[in-house]
C-alpha positions as CSV (number, residue, x, y, z in Angstrom):
1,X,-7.4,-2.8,-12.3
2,X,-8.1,-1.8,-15.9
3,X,-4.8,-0.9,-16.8
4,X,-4.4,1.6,-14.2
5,X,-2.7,1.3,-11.2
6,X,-2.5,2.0,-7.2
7,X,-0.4,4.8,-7.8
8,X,-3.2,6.4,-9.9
9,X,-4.1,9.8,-8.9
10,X,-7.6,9.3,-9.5
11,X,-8.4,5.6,-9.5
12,X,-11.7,4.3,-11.2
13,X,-12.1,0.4,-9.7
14,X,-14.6,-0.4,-8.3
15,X,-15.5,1.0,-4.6
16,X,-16.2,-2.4,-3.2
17,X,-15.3,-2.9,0.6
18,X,-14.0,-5.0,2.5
19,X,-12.1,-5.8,5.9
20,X,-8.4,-6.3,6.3
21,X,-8.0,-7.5,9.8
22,X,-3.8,-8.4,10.8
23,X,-2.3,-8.3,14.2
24,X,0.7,-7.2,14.6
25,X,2.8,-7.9,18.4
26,X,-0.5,-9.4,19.8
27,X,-2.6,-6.2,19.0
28,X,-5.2,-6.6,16.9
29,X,-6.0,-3.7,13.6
30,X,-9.2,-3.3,11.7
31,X,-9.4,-1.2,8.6
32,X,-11.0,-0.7,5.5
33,X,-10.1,-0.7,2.3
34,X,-11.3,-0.7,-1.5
35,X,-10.6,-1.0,-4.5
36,X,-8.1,0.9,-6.3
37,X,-6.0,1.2,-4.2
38,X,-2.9,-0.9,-3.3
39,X,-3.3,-4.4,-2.0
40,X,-7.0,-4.0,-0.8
41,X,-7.7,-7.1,-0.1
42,X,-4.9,-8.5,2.7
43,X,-2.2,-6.6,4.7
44,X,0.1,-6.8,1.3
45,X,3.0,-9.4,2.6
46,X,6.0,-6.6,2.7
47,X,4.0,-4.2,4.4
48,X,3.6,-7.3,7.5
49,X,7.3,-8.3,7.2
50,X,8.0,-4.5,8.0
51,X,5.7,-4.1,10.6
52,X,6.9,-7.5,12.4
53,X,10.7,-6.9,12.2
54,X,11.2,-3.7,12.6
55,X,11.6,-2.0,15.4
56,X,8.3,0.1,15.9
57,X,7.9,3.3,17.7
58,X,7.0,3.5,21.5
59,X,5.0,5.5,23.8
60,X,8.1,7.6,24.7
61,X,8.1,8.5,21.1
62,X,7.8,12.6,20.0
63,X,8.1,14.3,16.8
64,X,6.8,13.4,13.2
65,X,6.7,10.4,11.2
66,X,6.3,9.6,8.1
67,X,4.2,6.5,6.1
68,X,5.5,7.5,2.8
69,X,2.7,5.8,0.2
70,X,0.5,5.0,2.8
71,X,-1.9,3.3,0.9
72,X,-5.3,2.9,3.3
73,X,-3.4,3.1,6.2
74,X,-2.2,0.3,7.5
75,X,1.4,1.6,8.8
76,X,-0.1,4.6,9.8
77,X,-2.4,3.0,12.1
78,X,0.5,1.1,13.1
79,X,2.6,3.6,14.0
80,X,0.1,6.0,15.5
81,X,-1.2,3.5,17.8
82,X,2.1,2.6,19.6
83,X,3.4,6.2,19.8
84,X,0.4,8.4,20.6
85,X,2.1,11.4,21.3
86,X,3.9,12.0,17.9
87,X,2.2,12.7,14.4
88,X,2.3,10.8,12.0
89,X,2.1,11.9,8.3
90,X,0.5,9.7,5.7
91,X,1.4,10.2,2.3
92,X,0.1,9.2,-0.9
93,X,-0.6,10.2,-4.2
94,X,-3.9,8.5,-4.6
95,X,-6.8,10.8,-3.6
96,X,-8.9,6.8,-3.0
97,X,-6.0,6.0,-0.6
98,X,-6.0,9.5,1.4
99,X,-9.7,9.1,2.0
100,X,-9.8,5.6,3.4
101,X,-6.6,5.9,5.2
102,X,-8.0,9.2,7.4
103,X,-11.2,7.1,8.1
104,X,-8.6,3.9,9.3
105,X,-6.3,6.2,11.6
106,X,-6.3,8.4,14.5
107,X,-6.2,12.0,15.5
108,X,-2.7,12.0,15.7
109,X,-2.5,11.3,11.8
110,X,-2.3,13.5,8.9
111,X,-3.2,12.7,5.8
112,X,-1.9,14.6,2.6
113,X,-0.9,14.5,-1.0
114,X,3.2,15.6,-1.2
115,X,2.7,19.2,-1.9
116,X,0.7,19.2,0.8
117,X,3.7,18.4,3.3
118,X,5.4,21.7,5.0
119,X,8.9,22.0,3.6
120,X,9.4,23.1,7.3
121,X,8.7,19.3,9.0
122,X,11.3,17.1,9.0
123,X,11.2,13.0,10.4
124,X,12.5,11.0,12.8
125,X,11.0,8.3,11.5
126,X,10.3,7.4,7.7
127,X,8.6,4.1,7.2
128,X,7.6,2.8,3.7
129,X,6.4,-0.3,1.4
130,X,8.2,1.6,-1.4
131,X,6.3,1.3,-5.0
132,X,9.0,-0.6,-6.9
133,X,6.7,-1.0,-9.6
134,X,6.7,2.5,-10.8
135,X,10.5,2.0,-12.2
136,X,13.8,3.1,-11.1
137,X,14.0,6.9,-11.9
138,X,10.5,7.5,-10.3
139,X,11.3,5.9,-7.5
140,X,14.7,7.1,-7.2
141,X,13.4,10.5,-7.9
142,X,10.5,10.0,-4.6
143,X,13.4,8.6,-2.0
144,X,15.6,11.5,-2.9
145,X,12.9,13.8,-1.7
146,X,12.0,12.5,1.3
147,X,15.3,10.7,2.7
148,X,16.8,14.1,3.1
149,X,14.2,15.1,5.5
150,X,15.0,12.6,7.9
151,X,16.3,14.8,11.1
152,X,19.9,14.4,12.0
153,X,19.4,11.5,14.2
154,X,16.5,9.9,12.2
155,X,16.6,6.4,10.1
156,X,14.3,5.5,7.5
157,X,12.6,2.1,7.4
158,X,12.1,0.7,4.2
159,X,11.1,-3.1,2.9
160,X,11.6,-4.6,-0.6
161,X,11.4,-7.3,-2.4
162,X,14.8,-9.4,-2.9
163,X,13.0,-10.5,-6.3
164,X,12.3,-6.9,-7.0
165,X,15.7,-5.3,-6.8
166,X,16.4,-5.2,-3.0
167,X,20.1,-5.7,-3.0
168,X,21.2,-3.3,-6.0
169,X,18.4,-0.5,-4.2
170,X,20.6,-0.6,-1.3
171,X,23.6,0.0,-2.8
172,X,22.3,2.9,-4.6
173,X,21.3,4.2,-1.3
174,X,24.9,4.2,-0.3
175,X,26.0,5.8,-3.7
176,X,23.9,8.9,-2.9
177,X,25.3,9.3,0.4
178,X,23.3,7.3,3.3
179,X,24.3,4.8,5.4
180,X,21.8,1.7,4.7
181,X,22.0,-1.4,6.8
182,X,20.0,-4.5,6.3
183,X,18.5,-5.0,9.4
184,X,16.3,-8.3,8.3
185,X,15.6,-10.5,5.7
186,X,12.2,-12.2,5.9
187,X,9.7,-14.1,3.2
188,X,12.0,-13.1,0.4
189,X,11.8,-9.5,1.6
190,X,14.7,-7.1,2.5
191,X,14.4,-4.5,5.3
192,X,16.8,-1.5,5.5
193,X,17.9,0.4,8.3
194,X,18.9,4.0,6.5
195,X,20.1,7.0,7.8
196,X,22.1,9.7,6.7
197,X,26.0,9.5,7.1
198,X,26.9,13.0,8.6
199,X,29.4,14.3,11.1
200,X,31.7,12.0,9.6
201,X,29.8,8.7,9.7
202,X,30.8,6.8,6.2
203,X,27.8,5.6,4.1
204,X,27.8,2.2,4.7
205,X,26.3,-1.1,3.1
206,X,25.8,-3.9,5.3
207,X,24.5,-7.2,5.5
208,X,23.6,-9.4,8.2
């Protein structure tokens, strides 16, 4: 990508297209993407672990969620698609991203840059392919302003690679306070269950 990367603002690859077809519990999702933007060419391999083991929203399901680095869309569409009565926020800092993932998804999904967020919405639901890559204080600095949004009863679902600093991201987690559980470990990937440990529920680390 010419030294830049998906997390560019304003990314200058080329605006070739293409297809990324992946089903996920028998249904069948179409979107486009380019590049420039992350993983254009496949459903990226975390993103499907997430979206296969854990547990996705339902019809019954109200509020907001969140796809936090949404990329084109893919969890987005995900997510919008089995609960069509909540809205779903897609996030991400790359304008390319934003553009591709509001043609990929549904009325019931909002596309925005961060600021762009009302302080006022907070998440039942927070679901991310978190960029790693962008090193630890960055990233560090991005969880700790979203995870606190999570409402009372919300959990965030985040995958990472076990390669990429899974295990010592978790316990960090628990250092600031949440309560992060790892609810499945896939392909060399980690996925964690996090919520915040309130009304006297201890931040936990846990393996299984």
């Amino acid at each position: 990508m010419s030294g830049e990367h998906y997390f560019t603002a304003e990314p200058a690859a080329a605006t070739t297209r293409h297809e990324v077809v992946f089903t996920v519990h028998d249904q069948e999702f179409r979107l486009v993407a380019t590049g420039g933007v992350f993983s254009a060419s496949r459903l990226d391999p975390g993103t499907a672990v997430l979206l296969q083991r854990a547990p996705l929203p339902d019809a019954a399901t109200t509020g907001h969620l969140l796809d936090l680095g949404c990329g084109y869309g893919p969890i987005a569409k995900v997510l919008a698609a089995n609960a069509p009565r909540a809205t779903v926020y897609a996030v991400d800092v790359n304008q390319r991203a934003l553009e591709l993932a509001q043609q990929n998804t549904g009325p019931n999904v909002i596309t925005a840059l961060p600021d762009e967020v009302p302080e006022t919405v907070g998440f039942a639901q927070i679901w991310s392919n978190p960029p790693i890559r962008i090193g630890k204080p960055e990233l560090h600095a991005l969880l700790l302003r979203w995870l606190p949004r999570l409402t009372p009863d919300g959990t965030a679902w985040l995958v990472v690679a076990k390669n990429l600093g899974a295990d010592s991201l978790q316990r960090w987690l628990v250092e600031q306070g949440y309560s992060a559980e790892r609810h499945a470990n896939h392909k060399g990937f980690r996925i964690f269950q996090v919520r915040k440990a309130g009304d006297g529920t201890a931040a936990t680390a846990q393996n299984s």
